[in-house]
C-alpha positions in Angstrom: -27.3 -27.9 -67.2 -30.2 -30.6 -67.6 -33.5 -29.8 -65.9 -34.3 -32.8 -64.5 -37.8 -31.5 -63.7 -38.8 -31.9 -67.0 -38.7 -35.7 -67.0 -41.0 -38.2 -65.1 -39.5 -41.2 -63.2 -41.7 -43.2 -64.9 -40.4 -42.6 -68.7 -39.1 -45.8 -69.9 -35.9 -45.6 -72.7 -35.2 -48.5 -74.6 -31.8 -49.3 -75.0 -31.3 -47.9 -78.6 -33.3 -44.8 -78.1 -31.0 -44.6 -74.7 -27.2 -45.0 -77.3 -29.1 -42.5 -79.6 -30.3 -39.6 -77.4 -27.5 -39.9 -74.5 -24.2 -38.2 -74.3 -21.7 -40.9 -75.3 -18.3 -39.1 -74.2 -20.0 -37.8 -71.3 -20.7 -41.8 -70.5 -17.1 -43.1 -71.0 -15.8 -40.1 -68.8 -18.0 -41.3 -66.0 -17.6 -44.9 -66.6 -13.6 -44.4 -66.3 -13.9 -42.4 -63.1 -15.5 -45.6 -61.9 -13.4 -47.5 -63.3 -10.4 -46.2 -61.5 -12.0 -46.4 -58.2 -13.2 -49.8 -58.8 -10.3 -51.8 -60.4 -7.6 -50.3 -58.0 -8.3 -52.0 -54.8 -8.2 -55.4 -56.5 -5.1 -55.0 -58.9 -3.5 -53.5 -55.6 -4.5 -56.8 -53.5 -3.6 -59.0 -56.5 -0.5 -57.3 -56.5 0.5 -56.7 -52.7 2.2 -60.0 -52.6 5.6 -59.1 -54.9 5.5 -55.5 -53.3 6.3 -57.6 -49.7 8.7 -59.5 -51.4 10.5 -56.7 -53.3 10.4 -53.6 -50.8 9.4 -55.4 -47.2 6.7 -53.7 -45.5 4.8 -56.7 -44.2 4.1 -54.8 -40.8 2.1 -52.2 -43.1 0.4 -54.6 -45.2 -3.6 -54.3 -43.3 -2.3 -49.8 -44.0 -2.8 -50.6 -48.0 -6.1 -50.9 -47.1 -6.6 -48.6 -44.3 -5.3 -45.7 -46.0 -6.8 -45.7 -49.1 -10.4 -45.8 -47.3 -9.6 -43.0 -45.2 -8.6 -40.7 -48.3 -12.3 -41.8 -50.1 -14.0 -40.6 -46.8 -12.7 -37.3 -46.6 -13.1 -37.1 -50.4 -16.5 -38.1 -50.2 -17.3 -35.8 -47.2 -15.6 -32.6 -49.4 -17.4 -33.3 -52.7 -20.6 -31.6 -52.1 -18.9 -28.7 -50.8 -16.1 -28.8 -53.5 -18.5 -28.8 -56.5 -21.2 -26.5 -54.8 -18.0 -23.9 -54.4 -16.4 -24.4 -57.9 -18.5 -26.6 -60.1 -17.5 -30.1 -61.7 -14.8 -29.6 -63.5 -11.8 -28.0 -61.7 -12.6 -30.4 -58.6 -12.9 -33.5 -60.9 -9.9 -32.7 -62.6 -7.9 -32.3 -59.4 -9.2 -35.5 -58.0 -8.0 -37.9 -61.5 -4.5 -35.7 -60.9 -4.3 -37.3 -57.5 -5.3 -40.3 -58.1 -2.6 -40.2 -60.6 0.0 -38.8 -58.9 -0.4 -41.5 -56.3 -0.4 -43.8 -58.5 3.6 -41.9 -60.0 4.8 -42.4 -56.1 3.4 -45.7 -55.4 5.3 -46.9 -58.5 8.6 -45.9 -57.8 8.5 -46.0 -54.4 11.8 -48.2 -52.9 9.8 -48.4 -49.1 6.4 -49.6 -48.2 5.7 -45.9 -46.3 6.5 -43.8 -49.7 4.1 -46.7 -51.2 1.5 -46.1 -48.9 1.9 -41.9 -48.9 0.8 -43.3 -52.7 -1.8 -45.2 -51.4 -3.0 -41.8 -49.4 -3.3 -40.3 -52.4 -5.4 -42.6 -54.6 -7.7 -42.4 -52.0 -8.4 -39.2 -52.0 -8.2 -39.0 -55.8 -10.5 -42.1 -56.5 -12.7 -41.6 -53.3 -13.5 -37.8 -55.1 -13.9 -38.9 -58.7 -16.3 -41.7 -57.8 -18.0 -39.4 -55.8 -18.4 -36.4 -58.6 -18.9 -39.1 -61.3 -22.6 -39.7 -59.5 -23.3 -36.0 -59.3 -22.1 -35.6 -63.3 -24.3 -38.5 -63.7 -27.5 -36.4 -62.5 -26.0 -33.2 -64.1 -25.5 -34.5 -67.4 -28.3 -36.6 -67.9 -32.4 -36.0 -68.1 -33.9 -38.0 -65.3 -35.2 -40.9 -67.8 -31.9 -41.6 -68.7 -30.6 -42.2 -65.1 -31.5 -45.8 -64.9 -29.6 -46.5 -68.0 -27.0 -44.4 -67.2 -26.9 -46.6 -63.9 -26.7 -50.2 -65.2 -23.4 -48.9 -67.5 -21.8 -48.0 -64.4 -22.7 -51.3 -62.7 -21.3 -53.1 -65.4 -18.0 -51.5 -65.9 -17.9 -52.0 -61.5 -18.6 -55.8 -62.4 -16.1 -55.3 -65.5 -13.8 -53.7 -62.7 -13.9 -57.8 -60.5 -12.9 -59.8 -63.8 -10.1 -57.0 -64.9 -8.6 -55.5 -62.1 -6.8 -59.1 -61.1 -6.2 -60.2 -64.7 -4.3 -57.0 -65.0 -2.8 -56.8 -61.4 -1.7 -60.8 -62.2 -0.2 -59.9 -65.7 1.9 -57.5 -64.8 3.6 -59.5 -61.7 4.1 -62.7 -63.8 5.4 -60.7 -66.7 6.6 -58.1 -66.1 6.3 -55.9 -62.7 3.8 -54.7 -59.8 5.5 -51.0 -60.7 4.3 -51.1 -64.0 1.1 -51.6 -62.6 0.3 -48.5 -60.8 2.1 -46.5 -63.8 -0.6 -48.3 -65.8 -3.3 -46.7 -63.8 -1.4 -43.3 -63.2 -1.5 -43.3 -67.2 -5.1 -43.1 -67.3 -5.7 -41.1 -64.6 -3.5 -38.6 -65.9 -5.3 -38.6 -69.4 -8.4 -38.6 -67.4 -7.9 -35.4 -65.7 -6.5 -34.0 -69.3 -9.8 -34.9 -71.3 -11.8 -33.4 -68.3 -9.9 -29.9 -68.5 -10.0 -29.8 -72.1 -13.4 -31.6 -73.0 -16.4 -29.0 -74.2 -19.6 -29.0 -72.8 -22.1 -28.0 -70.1 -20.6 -27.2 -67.1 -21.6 -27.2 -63.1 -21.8 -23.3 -61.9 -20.5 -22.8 -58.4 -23.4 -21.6 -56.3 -24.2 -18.4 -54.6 -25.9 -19.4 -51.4 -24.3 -20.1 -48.6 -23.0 -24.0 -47.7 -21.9 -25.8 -45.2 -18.6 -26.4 -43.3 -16.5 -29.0 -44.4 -16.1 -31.1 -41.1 -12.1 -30.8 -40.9 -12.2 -31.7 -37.1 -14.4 -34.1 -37.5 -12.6 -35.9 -39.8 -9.1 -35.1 -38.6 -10.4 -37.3 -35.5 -11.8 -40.1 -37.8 -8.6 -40.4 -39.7 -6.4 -40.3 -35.9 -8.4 -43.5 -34.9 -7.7 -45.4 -38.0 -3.4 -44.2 -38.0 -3.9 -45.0 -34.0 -5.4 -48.3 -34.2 -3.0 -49.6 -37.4 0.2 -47.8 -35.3 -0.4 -50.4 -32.3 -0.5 -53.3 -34.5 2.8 -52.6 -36.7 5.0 -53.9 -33.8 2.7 -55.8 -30.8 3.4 -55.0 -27.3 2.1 -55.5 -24.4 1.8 -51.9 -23.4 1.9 -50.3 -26.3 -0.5 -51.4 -28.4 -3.4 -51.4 -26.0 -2.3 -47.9 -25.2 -2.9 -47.0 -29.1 -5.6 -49.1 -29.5 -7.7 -47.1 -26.5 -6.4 -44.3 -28.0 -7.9 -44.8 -31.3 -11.2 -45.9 -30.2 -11.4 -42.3 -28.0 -10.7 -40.5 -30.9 -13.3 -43.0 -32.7 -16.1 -41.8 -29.7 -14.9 -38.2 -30.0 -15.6 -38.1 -33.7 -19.1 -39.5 -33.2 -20.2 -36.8 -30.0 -18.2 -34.0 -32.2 -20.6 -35.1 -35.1 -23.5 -35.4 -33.3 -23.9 -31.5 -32.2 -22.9 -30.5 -35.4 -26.5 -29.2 -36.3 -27.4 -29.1 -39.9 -23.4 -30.1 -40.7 -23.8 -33.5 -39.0 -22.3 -36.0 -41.6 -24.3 -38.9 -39.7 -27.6 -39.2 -38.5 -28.9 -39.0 -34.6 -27.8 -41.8 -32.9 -25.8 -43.2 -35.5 -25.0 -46.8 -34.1 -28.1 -47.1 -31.8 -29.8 -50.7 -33.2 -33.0 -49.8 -30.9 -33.5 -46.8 -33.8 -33.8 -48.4 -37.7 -31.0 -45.7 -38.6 -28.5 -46.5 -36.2 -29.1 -50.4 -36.3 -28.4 -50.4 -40.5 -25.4 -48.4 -40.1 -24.0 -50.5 -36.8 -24.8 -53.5 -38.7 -22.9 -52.4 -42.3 -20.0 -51.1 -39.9 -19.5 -54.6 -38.4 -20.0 -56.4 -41.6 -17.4 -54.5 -42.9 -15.3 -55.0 -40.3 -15.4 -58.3 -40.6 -15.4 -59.4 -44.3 -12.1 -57.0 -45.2 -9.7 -59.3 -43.5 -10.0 -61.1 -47.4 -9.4 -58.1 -49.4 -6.2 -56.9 -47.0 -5.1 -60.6 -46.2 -6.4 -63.4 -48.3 -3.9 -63.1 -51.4 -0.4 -63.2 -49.4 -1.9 -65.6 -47.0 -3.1 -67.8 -50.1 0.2 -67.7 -51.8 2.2 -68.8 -48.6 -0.4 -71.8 -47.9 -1.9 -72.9 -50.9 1.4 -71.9 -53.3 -0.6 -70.1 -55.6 0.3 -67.9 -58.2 -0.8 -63.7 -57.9 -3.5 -63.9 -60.5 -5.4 -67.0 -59.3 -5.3 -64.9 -55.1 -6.3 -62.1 -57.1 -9.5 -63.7 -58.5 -10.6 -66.0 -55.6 -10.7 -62.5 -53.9 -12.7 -60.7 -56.7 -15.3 -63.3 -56.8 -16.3 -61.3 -54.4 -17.1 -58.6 -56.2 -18.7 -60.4 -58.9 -20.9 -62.4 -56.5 -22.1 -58.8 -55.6 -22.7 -57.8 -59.2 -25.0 -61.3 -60.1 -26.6 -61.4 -57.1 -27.5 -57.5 -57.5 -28.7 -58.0 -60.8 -30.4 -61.1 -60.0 -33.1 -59.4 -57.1 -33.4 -55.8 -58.1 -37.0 -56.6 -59.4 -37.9 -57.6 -56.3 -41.5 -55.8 -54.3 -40.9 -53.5 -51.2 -42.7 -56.9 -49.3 -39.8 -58.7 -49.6 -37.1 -56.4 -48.5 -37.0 -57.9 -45.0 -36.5 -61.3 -46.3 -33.6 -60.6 -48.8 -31.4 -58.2 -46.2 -32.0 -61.1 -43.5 -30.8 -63.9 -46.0 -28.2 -61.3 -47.7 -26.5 -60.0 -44.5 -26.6 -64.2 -43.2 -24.9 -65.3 -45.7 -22.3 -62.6 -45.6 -22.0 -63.3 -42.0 -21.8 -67.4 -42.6 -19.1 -66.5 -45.4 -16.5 -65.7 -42.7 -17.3 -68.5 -40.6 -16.6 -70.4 -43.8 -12.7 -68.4 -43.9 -12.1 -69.6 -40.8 -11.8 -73.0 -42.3 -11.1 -72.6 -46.1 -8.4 -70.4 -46.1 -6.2 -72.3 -44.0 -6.9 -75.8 -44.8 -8.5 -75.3 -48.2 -8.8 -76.3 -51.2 -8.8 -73.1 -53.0 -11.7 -73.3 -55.0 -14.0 -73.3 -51.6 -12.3 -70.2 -50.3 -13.0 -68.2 -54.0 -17.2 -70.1 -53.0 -17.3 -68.2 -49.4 -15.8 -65.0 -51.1 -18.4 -65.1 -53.4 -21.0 -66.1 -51.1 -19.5 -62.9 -49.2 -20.0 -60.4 -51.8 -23.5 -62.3 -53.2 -25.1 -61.6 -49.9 -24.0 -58.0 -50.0 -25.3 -58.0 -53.4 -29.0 -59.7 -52.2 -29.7 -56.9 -49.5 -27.9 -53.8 -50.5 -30.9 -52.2 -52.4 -33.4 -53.1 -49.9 -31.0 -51.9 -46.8 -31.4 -48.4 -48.6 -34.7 -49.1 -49.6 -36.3 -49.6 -46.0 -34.1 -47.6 -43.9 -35.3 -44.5 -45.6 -39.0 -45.9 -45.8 -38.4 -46.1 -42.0 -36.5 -43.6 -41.3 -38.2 -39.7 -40.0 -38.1 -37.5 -43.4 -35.9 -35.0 -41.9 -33.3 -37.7 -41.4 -33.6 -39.3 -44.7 -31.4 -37.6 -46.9 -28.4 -37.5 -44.3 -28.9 -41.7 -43.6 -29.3 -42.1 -47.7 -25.7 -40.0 -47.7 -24.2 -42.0 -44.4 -24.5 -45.6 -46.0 -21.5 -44.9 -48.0 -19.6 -43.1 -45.7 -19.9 -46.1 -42.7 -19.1 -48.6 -45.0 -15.9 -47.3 -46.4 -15.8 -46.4 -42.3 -15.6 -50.3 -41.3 -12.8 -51.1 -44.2 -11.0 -48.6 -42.9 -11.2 -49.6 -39.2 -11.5 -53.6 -40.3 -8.1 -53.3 -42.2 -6.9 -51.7 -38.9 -8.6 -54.3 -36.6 -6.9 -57.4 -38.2 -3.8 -55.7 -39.0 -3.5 -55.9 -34.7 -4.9 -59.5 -34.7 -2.4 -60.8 -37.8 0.5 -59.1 -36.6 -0.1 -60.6 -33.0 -0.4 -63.6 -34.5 2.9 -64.6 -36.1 2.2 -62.6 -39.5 5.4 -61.2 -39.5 7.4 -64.4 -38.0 5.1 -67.1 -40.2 8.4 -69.2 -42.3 6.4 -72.2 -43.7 2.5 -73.4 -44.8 1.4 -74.2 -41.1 2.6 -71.4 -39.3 0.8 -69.1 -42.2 -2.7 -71.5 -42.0 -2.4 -70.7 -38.2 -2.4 -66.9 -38.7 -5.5 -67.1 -41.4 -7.1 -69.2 -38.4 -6.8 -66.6 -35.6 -7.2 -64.0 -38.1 -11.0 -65.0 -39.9 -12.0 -66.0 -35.5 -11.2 -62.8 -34.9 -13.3 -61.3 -37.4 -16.3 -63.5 -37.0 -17.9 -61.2 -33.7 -17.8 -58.6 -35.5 -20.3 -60.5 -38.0 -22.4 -61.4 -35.1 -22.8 -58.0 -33.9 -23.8 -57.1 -37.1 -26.4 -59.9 -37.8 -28.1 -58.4 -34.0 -27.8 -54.8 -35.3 -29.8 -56.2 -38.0 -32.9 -57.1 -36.0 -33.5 -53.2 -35.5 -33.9 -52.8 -38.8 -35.7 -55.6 -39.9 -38.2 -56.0 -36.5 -42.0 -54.8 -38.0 -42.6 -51.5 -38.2 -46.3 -49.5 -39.1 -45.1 -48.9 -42.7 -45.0 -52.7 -43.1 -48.8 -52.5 -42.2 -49.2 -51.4 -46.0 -48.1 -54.8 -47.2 -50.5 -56.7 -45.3 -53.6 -58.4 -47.6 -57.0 -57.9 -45.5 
């Protein structure tokens, strides 16, 4: 195993000395774990339109989403444990076989609910191989190389925007949406094969004790998300606020379970408290979450009923998103600590104006301002994502640090999951099922991007928490 000790932050590798000293297979079999994660929720969402037509399942469509978040959660949460208990391998391997395999009974699944058991699957397979492709990363690699190692796996994330809905459109105009999760089931499969036969250092399991793996906990998390989609699959007027409240019980459950958890806690003290800086970045990512997923789980069928476009164009007007991110990323990641409040304020803004700017675009057009506001979505993620991290831990007691640092993540994938569920309710109240023609379609986008724009709001007050001056920023101030 590499002793990361023996390197300094500060050593700087040029690029060729970086292609001539580092591991190049090691490299490709992170960058493909990546990959798979990456790519699959936009050639999913580029392809979700022909799955409604061919197999039905329109109710289930905001579960596509929902699902698949949930299984990366409770991947996430088990990785550290997994690899601490068995090393790298044997986990890693298991989690490209399930991705795989759910990627086998997504494909030949006659049903939207077998497709979605798929769904499941990939979750936990591509939540747990993105996961352990950041610990092989500083496993495999001396520290000096990390940065490097880094901007490869941002650019096959960024590679992941332009692909994933070229592919996903591809294979419905010429050929079939089946043929697309086969696709990906292929290189899982040969991913999990290289990984149990490939040679090389390998992560021993540990002696000392670790934790517990937060079943309950989790179990609880997962019940909200199933309880809040289950009440929006058929709207009634007593059912689905019954499921709803029951949901959000669980939801408040799993948060006071978590919080006397001790040294197990997945999230930090006061978790969505915006008077702490903790609690205020995690409220605030939550909410933004929330609210900008309605474009990912919605956007392409709602765009090909309105506008009449074809599968590939939805699929990139949504993953312009995604690039936005990636060049807006690149663009500010020089940037001093001084400025951090300044480009999370303008970041999370713009994020928050983007879906004021759905509410209009996505029902009335034209198409090329709805692909502007998804990219002005993902671009202000991009702009404030390094410096959320960077001043919530600067902030942030030292004791609490490491758990915030791993909660980020974890409350983001959190709000998809519960977003996807959130305007699964709203669209299927609307008329999503019922919509027969252009207007009646426009009119569900409508209600749908109002109904996510509170939970913008809320975010952009969370943020003040984080952002309002703190002694730290004392350090920054020129006598």
């Amino acid at each position: 195993m590499t002793d990361l000790s023996q390197d300094t932050v500060e050593d700087y590798v040029p690029w060729p000395a970086f292609l001539r000293e580092t591991r190049i297979g090691a490299l490709l079999l992170i960058c493909l774990a990546v990959w798979l994660h990456a790519a699959d929720s936009l050639i999913v969402a580029t392809m979700l339109p022909s799955i409604v037509d061919e197999i039905g399942g329109a109710a289930l469509v905001s579960w596509t989403v929902s699902i698949y978040e949930i299984g990366s959660i409770v991947a996430g949460a088990a990785t550290a444990l997994l690899t601490m208990r068995y090393g790298l391998r044997a986990p890693m391997c298991a989690a490209a076989l399930l991705f795989g395999l759910g990627c086998g009974l997504s494909a030949v699944s006659p049903n939207m609910p077998l497709v979605l058991l798929g769904r499941a699957l990939q979750g936990f397979g591509g939540g747990g191989l993105v996961a352990m492709a950041f610990v092989a990363l500083t496993v495999f690699f001396p520290r000096r190389h990390v940065a490097r190692v880094l901007a490869v796996v941002s650019a096959f994330w960024g590679l992941s925007a332009f692909l994933g809905p070229l592919l996903g459109g591809l294979f419905v105009e010429y050929a079939n949406w089946r043929f697309g999760f086969g696709f990906f089931g292929a290189q899982a499969l040969a991913l999990a094969l290289w990984i149990a036969v490939r040679r090389g250092e390998e992560v021993p399991p540990q002696q000392q004790e670790v934790g517990h793996f937060p079943l309950t906990r989790l179990a609880l998390l997962c019940l909200a998300v199933v309880l809040i989609s289950y009440g929006g699959i058929r709207v009634g007027q007593l059912s689905t606020p019954l499921l709803i409240g029951a949901g959000v019980l669980s939801l408040a459950f799993f948060f006071w379970r978590d919080g006397r958890a001790g040294r197990d806690r997945l999230l930090p003290h006061a978790p969505l408290d915006p008077r702490h800086a903790a609690g205020a970045t995690l409220l605030m990512l939550m909410c933004l979450s929330m609210g900008t997923i309605g474009i990912l789980a919605y956007g392409p069928i709602l765009m090909t009923q309105i506008h009449g476009i074809s599968a590939l164009t939805a699929g990139y007007v949504v993953a312009a998103s995604s690039i936005g991110w990636t060049l807006t990323a690149i663009a500010v990641s020089g940037a001093p600590e001084r400025q951090d409040r300044m480009w999370i304020g303008l970041g999370m803004g713009l994020t928050c104006l983007s879906i004021a700017g759905f509410v209009w675009s996505v029902p009335a057009g034209p198409v090329w301002l709805i692909g502007l506001f998804a990219m002005l979505e993902g671009g202000g993620f991009g702009l404030a994502w390094t410096f959320i991290l960077r001043r919530v831990t600067a902030v942030t007691p030292a004791a609490e640090v490491q758990r915030v640092s791993a909660a980020i993540p974890t409350v983001q994938r959190m709000g998809y999951a519960l977003g996807a569920a959130y305007v699964g309710v709203v669209a299927n109240a609307a008329g999503f099922l019922d919509m027969s023609n252009a207007a009646e379609a426009a009119e569900v986008a409508r209600i749908l991007f109002l109904a996510s724009l509170p939970l913008g709001l809320i975010g952009l007050a969370a943020m003040v928490g984080l952002l309002r001056r703190h002694p730290y920023d004392d350090r920054f101030v020129r006598g």
